[in-house]
Wavefront OBJ file of the C-alpha trace (Angstrom):
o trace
v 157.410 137.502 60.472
v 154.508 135.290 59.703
v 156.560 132.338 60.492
v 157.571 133.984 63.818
v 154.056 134.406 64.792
v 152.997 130.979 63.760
v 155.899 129.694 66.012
v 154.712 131.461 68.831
v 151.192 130.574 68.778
v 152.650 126.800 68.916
v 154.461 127.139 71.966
v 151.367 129.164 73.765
v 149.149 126.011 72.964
v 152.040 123.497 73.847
v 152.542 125.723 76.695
v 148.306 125.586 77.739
v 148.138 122.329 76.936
v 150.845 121.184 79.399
v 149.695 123.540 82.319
v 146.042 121.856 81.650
v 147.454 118.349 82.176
v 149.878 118.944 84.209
v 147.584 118.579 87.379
v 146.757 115.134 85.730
v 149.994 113.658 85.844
v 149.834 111.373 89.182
v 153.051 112.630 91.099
v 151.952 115.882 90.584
v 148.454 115.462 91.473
v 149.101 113.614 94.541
v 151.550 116.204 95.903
v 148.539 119.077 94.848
v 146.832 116.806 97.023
v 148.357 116.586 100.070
v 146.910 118.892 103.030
v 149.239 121.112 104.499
v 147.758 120.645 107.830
v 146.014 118.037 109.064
v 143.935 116.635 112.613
v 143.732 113.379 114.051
v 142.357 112.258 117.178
v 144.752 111.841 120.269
v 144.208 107.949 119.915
v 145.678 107.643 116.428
v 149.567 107.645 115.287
v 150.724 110.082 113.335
v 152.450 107.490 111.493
v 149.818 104.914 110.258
v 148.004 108.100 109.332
v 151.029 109.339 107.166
v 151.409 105.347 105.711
v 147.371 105.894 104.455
v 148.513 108.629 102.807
v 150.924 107.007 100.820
v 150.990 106.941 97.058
v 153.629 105.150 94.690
v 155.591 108.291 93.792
v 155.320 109.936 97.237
v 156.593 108.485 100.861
v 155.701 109.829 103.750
v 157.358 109.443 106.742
v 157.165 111.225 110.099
v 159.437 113.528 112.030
v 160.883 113.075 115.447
v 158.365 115.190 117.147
v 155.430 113.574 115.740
v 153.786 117.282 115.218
v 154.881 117.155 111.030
v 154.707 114.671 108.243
v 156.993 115.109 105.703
v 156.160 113.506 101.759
v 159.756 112.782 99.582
v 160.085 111.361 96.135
v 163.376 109.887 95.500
v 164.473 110.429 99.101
v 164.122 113.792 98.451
v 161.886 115.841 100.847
v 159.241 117.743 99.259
v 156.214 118.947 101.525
v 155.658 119.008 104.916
v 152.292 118.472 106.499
v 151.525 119.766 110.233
v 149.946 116.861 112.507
v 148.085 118.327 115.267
v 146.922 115.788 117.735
v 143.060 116.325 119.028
v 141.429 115.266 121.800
v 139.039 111.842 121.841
v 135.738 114.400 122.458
v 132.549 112.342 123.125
v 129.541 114.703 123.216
v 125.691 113.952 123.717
v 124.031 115.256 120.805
v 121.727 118.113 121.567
v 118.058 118.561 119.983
v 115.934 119.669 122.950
v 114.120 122.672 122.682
v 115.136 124.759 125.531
v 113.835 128.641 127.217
v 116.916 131.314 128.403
v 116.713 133.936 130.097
v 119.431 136.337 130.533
v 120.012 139.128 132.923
v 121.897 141.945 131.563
v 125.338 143.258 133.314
v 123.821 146.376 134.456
v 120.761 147.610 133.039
v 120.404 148.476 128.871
v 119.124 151.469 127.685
v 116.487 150.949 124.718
v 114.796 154.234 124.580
v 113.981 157.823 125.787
v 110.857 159.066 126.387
v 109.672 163.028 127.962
v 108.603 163.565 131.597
v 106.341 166.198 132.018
v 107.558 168.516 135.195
v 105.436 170.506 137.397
v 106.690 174.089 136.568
v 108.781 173.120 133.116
v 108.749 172.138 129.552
v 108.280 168.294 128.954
v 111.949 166.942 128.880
v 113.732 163.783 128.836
v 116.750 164.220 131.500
v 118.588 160.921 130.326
v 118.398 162.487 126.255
v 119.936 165.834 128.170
v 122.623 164.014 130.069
v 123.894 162.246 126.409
v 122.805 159.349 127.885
v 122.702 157.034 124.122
v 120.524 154.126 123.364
v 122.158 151.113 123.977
v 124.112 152.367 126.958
v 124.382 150.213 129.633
v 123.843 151.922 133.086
v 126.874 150.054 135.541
v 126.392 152.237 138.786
v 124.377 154.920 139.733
v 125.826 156.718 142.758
v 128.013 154.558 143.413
v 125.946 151.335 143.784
v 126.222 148.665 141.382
v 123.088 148.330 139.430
v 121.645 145.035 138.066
v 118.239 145.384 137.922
v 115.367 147.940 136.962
v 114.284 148.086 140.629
v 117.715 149.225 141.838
v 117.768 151.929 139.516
v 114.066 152.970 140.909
v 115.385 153.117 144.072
v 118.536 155.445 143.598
v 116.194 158.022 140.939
v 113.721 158.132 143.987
v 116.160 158.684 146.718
v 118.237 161.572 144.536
v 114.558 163.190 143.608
v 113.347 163.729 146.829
v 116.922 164.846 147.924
v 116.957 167.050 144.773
v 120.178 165.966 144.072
v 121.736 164.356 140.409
v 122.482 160.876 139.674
v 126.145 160.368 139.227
v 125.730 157.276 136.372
v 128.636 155.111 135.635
v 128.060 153.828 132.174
v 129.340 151.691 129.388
v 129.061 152.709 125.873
v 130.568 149.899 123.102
v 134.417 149.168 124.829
v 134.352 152.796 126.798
v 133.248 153.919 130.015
v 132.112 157.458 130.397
v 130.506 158.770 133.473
v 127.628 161.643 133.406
v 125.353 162.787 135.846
v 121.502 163.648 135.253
v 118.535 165.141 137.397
v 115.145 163.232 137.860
v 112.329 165.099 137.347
v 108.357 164.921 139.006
v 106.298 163.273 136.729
v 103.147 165.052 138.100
v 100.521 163.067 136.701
v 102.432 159.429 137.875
v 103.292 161.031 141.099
v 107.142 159.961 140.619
v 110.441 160.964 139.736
v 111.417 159.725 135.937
v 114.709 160.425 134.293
v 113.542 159.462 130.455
v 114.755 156.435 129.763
v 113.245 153.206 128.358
v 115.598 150.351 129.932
v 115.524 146.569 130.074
v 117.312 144.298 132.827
v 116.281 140.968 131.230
v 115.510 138.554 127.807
v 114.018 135.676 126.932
v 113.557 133.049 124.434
v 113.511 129.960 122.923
v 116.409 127.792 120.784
v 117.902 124.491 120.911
v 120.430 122.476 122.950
v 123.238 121.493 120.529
v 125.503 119.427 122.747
v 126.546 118.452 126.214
v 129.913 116.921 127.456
v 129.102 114.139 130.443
v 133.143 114.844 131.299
v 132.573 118.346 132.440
v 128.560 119.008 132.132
v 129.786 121.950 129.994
v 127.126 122.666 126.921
v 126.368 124.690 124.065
v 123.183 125.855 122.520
v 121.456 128.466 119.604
v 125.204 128.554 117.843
v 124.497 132.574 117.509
v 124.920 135.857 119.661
v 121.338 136.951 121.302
v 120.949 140.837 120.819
v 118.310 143.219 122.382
v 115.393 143.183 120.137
v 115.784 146.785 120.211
v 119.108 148.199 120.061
v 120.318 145.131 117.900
v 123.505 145.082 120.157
v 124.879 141.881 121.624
v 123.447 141.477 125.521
v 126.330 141.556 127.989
v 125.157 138.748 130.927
v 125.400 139.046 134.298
v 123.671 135.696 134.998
v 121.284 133.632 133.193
v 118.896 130.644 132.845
v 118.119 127.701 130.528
v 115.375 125.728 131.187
v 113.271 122.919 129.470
v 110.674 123.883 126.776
v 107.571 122.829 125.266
v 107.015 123.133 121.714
v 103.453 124.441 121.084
v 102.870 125.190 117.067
v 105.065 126.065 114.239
v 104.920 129.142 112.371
v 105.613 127.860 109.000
v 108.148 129.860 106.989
v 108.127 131.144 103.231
v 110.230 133.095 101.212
v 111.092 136.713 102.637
v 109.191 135.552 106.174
v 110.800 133.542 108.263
v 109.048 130.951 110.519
v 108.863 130.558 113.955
v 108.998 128.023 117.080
v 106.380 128.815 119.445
v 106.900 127.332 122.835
v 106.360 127.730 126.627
v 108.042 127.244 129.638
v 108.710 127.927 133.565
v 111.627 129.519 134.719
v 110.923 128.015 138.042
v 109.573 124.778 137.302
v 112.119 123.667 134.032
v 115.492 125.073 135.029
v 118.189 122.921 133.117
v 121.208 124.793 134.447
v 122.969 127.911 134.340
v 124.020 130.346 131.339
v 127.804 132.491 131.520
v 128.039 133.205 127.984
v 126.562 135.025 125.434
v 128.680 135.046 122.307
v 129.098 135.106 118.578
v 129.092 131.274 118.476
v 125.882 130.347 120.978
v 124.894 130.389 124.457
v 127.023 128.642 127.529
v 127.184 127.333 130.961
v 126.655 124.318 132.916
v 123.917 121.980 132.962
v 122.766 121.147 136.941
v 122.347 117.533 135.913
v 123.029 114.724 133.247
v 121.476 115.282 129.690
v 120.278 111.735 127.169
v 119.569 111.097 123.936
v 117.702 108.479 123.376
v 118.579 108.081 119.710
v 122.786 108.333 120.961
v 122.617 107.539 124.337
v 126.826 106.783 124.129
v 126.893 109.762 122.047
v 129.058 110.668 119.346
v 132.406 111.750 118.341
v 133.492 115.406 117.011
v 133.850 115.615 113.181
v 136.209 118.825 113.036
v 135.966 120.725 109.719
v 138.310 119.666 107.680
v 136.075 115.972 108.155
v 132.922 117.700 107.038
v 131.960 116.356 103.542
v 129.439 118.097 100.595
v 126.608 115.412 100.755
v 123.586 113.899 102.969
v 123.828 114.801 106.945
v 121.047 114.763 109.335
v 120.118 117.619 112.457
v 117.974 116.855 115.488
v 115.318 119.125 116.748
v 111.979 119.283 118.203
v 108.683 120.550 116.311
v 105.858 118.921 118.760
v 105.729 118.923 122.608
v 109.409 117.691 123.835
v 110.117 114.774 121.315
v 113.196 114.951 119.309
v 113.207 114.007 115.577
v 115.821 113.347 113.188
v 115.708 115.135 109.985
v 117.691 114.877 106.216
v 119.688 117.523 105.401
v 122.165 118.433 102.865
v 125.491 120.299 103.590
v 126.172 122.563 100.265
v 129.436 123.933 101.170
v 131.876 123.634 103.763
v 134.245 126.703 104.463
v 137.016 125.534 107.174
v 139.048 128.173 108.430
v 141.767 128.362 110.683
v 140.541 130.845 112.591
v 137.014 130.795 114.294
v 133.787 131.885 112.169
v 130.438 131.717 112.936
v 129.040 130.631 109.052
v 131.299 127.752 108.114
v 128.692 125.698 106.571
v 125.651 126.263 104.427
v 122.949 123.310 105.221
v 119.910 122.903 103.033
v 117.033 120.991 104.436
v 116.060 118.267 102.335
v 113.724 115.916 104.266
v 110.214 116.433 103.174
v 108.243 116.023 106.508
v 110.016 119.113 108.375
v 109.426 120.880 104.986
v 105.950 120.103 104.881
v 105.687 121.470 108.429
v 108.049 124.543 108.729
v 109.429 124.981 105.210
v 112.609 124.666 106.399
v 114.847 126.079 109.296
v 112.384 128.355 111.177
v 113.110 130.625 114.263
v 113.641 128.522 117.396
v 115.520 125.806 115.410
v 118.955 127.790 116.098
v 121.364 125.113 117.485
v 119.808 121.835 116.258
v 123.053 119.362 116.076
v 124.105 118.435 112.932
v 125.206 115.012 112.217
v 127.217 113.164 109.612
v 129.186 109.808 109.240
v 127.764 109.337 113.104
v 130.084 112.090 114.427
v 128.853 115.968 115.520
v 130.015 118.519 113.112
v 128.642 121.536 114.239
v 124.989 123.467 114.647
v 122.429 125.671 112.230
v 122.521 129.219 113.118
v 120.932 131.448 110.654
v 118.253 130.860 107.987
v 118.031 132.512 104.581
v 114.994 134.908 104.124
v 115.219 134.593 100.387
v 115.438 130.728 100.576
v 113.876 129.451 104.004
v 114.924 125.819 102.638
v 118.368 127.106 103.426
v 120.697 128.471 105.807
v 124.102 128.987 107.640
v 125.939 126.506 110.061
v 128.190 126.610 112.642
v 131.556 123.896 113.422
v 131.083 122.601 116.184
v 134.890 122.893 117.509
v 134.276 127.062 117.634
v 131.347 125.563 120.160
v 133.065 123.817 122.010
v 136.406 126.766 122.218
v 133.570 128.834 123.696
v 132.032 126.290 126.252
v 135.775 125.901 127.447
v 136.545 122.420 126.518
v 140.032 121.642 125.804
v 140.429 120.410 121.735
v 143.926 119.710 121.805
v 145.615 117.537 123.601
v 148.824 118.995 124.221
v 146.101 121.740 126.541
v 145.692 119.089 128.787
v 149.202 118.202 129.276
v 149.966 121.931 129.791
v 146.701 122.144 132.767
v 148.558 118.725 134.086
v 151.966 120.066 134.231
v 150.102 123.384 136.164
l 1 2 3 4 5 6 7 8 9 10 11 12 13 14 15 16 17 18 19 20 21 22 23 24 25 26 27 28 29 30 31 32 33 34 35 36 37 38 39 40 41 42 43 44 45 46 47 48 49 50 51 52 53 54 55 56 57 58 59 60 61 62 63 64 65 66 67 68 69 70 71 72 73 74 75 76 77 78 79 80 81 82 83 84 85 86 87 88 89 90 91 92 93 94 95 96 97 98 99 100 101 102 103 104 105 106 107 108 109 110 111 112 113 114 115 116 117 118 119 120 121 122 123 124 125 126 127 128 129 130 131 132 133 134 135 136 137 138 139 140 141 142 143 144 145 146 147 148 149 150 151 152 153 154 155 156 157 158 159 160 161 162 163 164 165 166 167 168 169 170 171 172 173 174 175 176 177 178 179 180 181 182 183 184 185 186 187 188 189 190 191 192 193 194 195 196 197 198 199 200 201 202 203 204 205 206 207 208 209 210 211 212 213 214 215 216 217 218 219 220 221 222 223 224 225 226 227 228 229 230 231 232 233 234 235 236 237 238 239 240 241 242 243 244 245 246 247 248 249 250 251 252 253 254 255 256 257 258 259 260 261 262 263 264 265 266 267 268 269 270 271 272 273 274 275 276 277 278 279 280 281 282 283 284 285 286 287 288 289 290 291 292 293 294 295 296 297 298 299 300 301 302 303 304 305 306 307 308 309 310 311 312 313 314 315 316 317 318 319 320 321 322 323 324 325 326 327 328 329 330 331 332 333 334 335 336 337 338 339 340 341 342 343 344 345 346 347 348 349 350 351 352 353 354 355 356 357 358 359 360 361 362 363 364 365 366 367 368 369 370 371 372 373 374 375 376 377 378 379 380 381 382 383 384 385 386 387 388 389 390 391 392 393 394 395 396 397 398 399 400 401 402 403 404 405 406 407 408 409 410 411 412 413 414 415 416
């Protein structure tokens, strides 16, 4: 029995022992090593790519449709690889600190408040009518409402006709409609209906990139919400203009800094905004944008290119001038499908420590740089760790901004 045991306690170790090296052995390590899917730019051949690849035990050798790469040992096919072909994407690198302002698709409700009546109980008529902060009002009898002043105008008209307001409203992915009586607001000498509501936003972030092909550009890399309701603010049109950094709010741990800036929406405009989404802010720009420091600009560095180690970002902390700053990516996450923290950057380079202790508020979208190609934007800071924060890849970006990555899309718009 004691023999028995003995013998299999050898032939675990053997067994450990051989898994642990295993992984060592060159053949095997080089097929552990081979990507099962992999992107090159439209200007390179699948095949020189698959001869770089090339160890002494494996071959690699591509198929007829130059979309997979299949590695053999002994002639004998053991792993394929799936080659998809990117475009050649040359972007101007962003850094600009730049004003938005949106204009909400209908009007956003952010609060209720009571009207006191002439001959009743103070009341809020919107609270009555379930109307829910965070609602967004689409039509009010009928008429398509975009602004606070066009809601005025109906709750006026159906007060002095002392008739309710049929509302058309959106609530999350549902439309419900409800109808709800003003009332007299006796001591404003107007009808109210109780509701705190919002037709516009504003703020400050950075440019991240621009494409001179289609004047198509991203900025901020992250939603913007309603300060109030927290919810994401559904556009109907929108503004970016040119900014002027005035002081930093330096950050520390659990307070995050801030950008302060100012700008004129009639003075500065830049172009136009048509989307607000998970991944940044987009639209066109009304005319060319430089960079002084890449005026050719640079290529795309998809996320499978991204390395651990040294990059740099671009942003502005005085007046308009753009800087370059060290930073460090920790960890790169590519995924196959779009997310909006792929990377987590650390800032490294002691001058923009000194002055904002890291990212700060208003630094959302600064390009980040490395091996001189555009891999994607910062997004988020840590509160805990101001030093550090989340990034963005820049090819979600540019899915968002509508600019073809593949070039088999262009064929297809071609061929249409």
């Amino acid at each position: 029995m004691k023999d028995q045991q003995t013998f299999k306690y050898i032939c675990g170790s053997v067994l450990l022992l051989f898994m642990l090296i295993l992984p060592l052995i060159a053949p095997v390590h080089d097929y552990l090593s081979i990507p099962t899917d992999v992107k090159i730019s439209a200007s390179n051949d699948p095949e020189v790519l698959s001869e770089g690849e090339e160890t002494e035990a494996l071959t690699a050798f591509s198929s007829t449709d130059d979309h997979q790469v299949f590695y053999e040992f002994a002639g004998v096919p053991l792993k394929k690889t799936d080659v998809t072909q990117m475009r050649d994407i040359r972007l101007i690198p962003g850094g600009q600190s730049v004003g938005v302002e949106l204009h909400t698709k209908g009007v956003l409700v952010v609060g209720h408040h009571l009207v006191n009546g002439e001959k009743e109980a103070k009341k809020s008529p919107g609270e009555e009518a379930n109307v829910l902060v965070g609602d967004i009002l689409l039509e009010g009898n009928g008429q398509e409402l975009n602004s606070m002043e066009e809601l005025s105008s109906i709750v006026k008209e159906s007060g002095e006709a002392e008739k309710p307001i049929e509302l058309k409203i959106k609530r999350g992915k549902e439309m419900i409609s409800t109808s709800l009586t003003p009332v007299f607001n006796a001591q404003e000498k107007e009808f109210q209906i109780g509701l705190y509501i919002r037709d516009s936003a504003a703020g400050i972030g950075t440019m991240t990139f621009y494409d001179p092909e289609t004047k198509k550009y991203g900025a901020l890399g992250h939603v913007i919400s309603d300060m109030d309701t927290k919810k994401p603010i559904e556009i109907h049109e929108g503004t970016i203009v040119r900014s002027h950094v005035t002081s930093i709010e330096k950050g520390s741990q659990g307070i995050p800094g801030e950008k302060k800036a100012k700008f004129s929406l009639r003075d500065d405009r830049l172009g136009t905004i048509t989307k607000n989404t998970p991944f940044g802010i987009f639209g066109e720009l009304d005319g060319d944008m430089k960079n002084e420091t890449y005026p050719k600009g640079v290529p795309v560095g998809f996320a499978e290119e991204v390395e651990e180690g040294p990059a740099q970002i671009m942003t502005v902390l005085d007046g308009e001038e753009m800087q370059t700053f060290d930073v460090e990516i920790v960890s790169n996450m590519p995924k196959k499908s779009a997310v909006t923290k792929g990377l987590i950057v650390k800032i490294t380079d002691p001058e923009l420590l000194d002055k904002t202790g890291g990212i700060v508020q208003g630094m959302s979208g600064s390009p980040i740089i490395q091996n001189g190609k555009i891999i994607g934007a910062v997004t988020h800071v840590f509160v805990n760790d101001p030093t550090s924060g989340y990034g963005v890849h820049i090819e979600w970006m540019l899915q968002e901004a509508g600019i073809p990555l593949y070039e088999d899309n262009i064929t297809k718009q071609k061929a249409s």
